[in-house]
N, C-alpha and C positions, 0 to 999 in steps of 0.2 A: 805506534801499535802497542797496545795493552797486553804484552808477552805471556806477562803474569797470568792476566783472566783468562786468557785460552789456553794456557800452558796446564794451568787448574782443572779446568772445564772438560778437557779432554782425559787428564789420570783418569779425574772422578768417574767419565763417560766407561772407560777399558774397564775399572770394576764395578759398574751398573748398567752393564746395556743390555737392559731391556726396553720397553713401551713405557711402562708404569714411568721406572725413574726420570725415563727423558721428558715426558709429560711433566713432571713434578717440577722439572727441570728446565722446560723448553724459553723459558726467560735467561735463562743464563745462557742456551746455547743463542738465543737469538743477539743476544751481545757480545759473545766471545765469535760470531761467524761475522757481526757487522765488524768487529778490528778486525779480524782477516778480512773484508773485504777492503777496507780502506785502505790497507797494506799494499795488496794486488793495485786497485786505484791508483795509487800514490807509483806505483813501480809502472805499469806501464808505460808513461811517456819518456822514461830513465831509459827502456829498455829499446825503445824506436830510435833516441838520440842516434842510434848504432846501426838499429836494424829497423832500415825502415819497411820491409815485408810484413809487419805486422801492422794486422789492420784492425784490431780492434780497439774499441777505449773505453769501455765498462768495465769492471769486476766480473757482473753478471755473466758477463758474455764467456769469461773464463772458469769461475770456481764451479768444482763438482757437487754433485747432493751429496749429502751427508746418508741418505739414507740409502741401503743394500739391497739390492735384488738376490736375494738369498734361494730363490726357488729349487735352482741346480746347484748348490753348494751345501758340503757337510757342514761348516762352519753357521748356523740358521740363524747368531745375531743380525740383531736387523741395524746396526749404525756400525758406519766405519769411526776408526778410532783418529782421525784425523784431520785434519782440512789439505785440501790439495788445487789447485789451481793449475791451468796450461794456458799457457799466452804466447800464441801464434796466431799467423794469418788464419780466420775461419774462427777460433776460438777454441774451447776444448776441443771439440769433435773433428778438428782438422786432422787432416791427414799429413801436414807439411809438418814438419821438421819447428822444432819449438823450443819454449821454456817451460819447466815443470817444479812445480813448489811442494812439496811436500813436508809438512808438518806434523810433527806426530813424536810426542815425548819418547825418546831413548831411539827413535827411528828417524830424525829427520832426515831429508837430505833436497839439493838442487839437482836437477838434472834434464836433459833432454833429448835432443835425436828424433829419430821414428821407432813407437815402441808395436811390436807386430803390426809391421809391414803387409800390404796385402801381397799378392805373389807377383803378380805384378812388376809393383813398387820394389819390391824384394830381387827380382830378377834386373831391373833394371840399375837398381844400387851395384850388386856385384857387377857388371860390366862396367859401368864407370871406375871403379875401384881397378878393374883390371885393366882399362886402358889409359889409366892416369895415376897407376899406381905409385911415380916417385913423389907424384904432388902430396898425393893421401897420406902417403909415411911422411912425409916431411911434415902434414897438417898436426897429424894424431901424435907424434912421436917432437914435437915441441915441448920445451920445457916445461914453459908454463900448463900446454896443455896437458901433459902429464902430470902436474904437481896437483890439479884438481882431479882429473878424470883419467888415474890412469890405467885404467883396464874398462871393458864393456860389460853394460847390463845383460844380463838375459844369457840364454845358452847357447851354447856354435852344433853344427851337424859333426858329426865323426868323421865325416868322408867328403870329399869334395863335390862339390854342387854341381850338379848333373848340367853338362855343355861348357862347360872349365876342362880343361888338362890339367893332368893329375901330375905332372911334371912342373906344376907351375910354381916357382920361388918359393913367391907370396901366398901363396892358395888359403894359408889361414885367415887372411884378410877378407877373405871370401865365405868364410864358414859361419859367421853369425845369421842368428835367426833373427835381430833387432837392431839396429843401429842405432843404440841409445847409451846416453854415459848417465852416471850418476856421481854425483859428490855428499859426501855424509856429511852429517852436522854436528857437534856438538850441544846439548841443549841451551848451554850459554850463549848458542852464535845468539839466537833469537832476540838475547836482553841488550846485545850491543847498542852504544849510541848512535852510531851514524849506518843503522841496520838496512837500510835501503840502498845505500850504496855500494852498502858487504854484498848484497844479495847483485844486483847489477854489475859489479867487480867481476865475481863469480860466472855471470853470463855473461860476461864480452869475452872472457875468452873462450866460452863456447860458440863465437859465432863464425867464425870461419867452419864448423864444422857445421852448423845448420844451413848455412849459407850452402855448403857445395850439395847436400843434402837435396836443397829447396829448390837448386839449379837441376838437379837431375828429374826433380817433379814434375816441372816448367817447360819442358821438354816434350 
């Protein structure tokens, strides 16, 4: 992967996004998205050696558009400043419990889970949690899983989730609204030599937590 050309292509993109520039420009994005896409390529079959739930084997079928539906948003640039990819069973738009790439100068990061759950999904997360709760602590609260991921994305309710007891130990266990981790990057991780395998490192130890995640879907 060409760290550089995308690493570039993307400053430049944060201070020029608009139409005009990316137009003037859309040769450089089109080569800075093909190295990420060979990247994501190259990482998929790394990442089934493990987990073999995943069932996609394109790029395609994972990376997101680059371009924004800015309709209902104050923010009305139209390009994200980033590339981002999810590689799970289904593809991006899966609902299962996944790997998430995200790149993007001074913001990278890996990470995964289920990121807004539907309620559903959501309600059925927290009863597993509650009925296998030593498993869960013993999953989340591992060393290693800690040393990458150790606090949750996204934000918890104040109060305990309605058909929980409120006397319950654990109950904060229960209070997220996504069951998703994130691990932050450096922008150096991207220039490493043996970078596909930093990136794969990173996700095997999230996979006992997709894993119980993907069981409770399956269900």
């Amino acid at each position: 992967m060409d760290a550089k050309m995308i690493f570039e292509f993307l400053v430049d993109l944060k201070f020029n996004n608009n139409r005009i520039w990316f137009q003037e420009n859309h040769d450089r994005y089109k080569r800075a998205r093909s190295e990420f896409e060979h990247f994501v390529e190259a990482l998929i079959p790394k990442l089934r050696e493990f987990d073999d739930s995943i069932d996609v084997t394109s790029a395609k079928e994972c990376i997101f558009r680059i371009y924004r539906d800015a309709r209902f948003l104050k923010n009305k640039e139209p390009y994200k400043t980033n590339f981002g990819a999810y590689i799970a069973m289904g593809g991006r738009k899966s609902q299962y419990a996944g790997y998430y790439i995200h790149y993007e100068p001074d913001y990278s990061f890996l990470g995964g889970g289920i990121y807004m759950p539907e309620p559903e999904i959501l309600r059925s997360i927290r009863n597993a949690i509650y009925e296998n709760t030593e498993a869960y602590k013993n999953m989340i609260n591992n060393r290693k899983f800690k040393k990458y991921f150790p606090e949750f994305y996204g934000e918890q309710l104040k109060s305990t989730p309605k058909g929980f007891p409120r006397d319950f130990p654990d109950v904060d266990l229960l209070k997220n609204k996504h069951y998703a981790v994130a691990h932050q990057l450096n922008n150096s991780f991207w220039f490493e030599k043996n970078i596909l395998n930093a990136v794969a490192e990173i996700f095997k130890v999230q996979y006992d937590f997709n894993r119980f995640l993907n069981n409770i879907l399956k269900h």
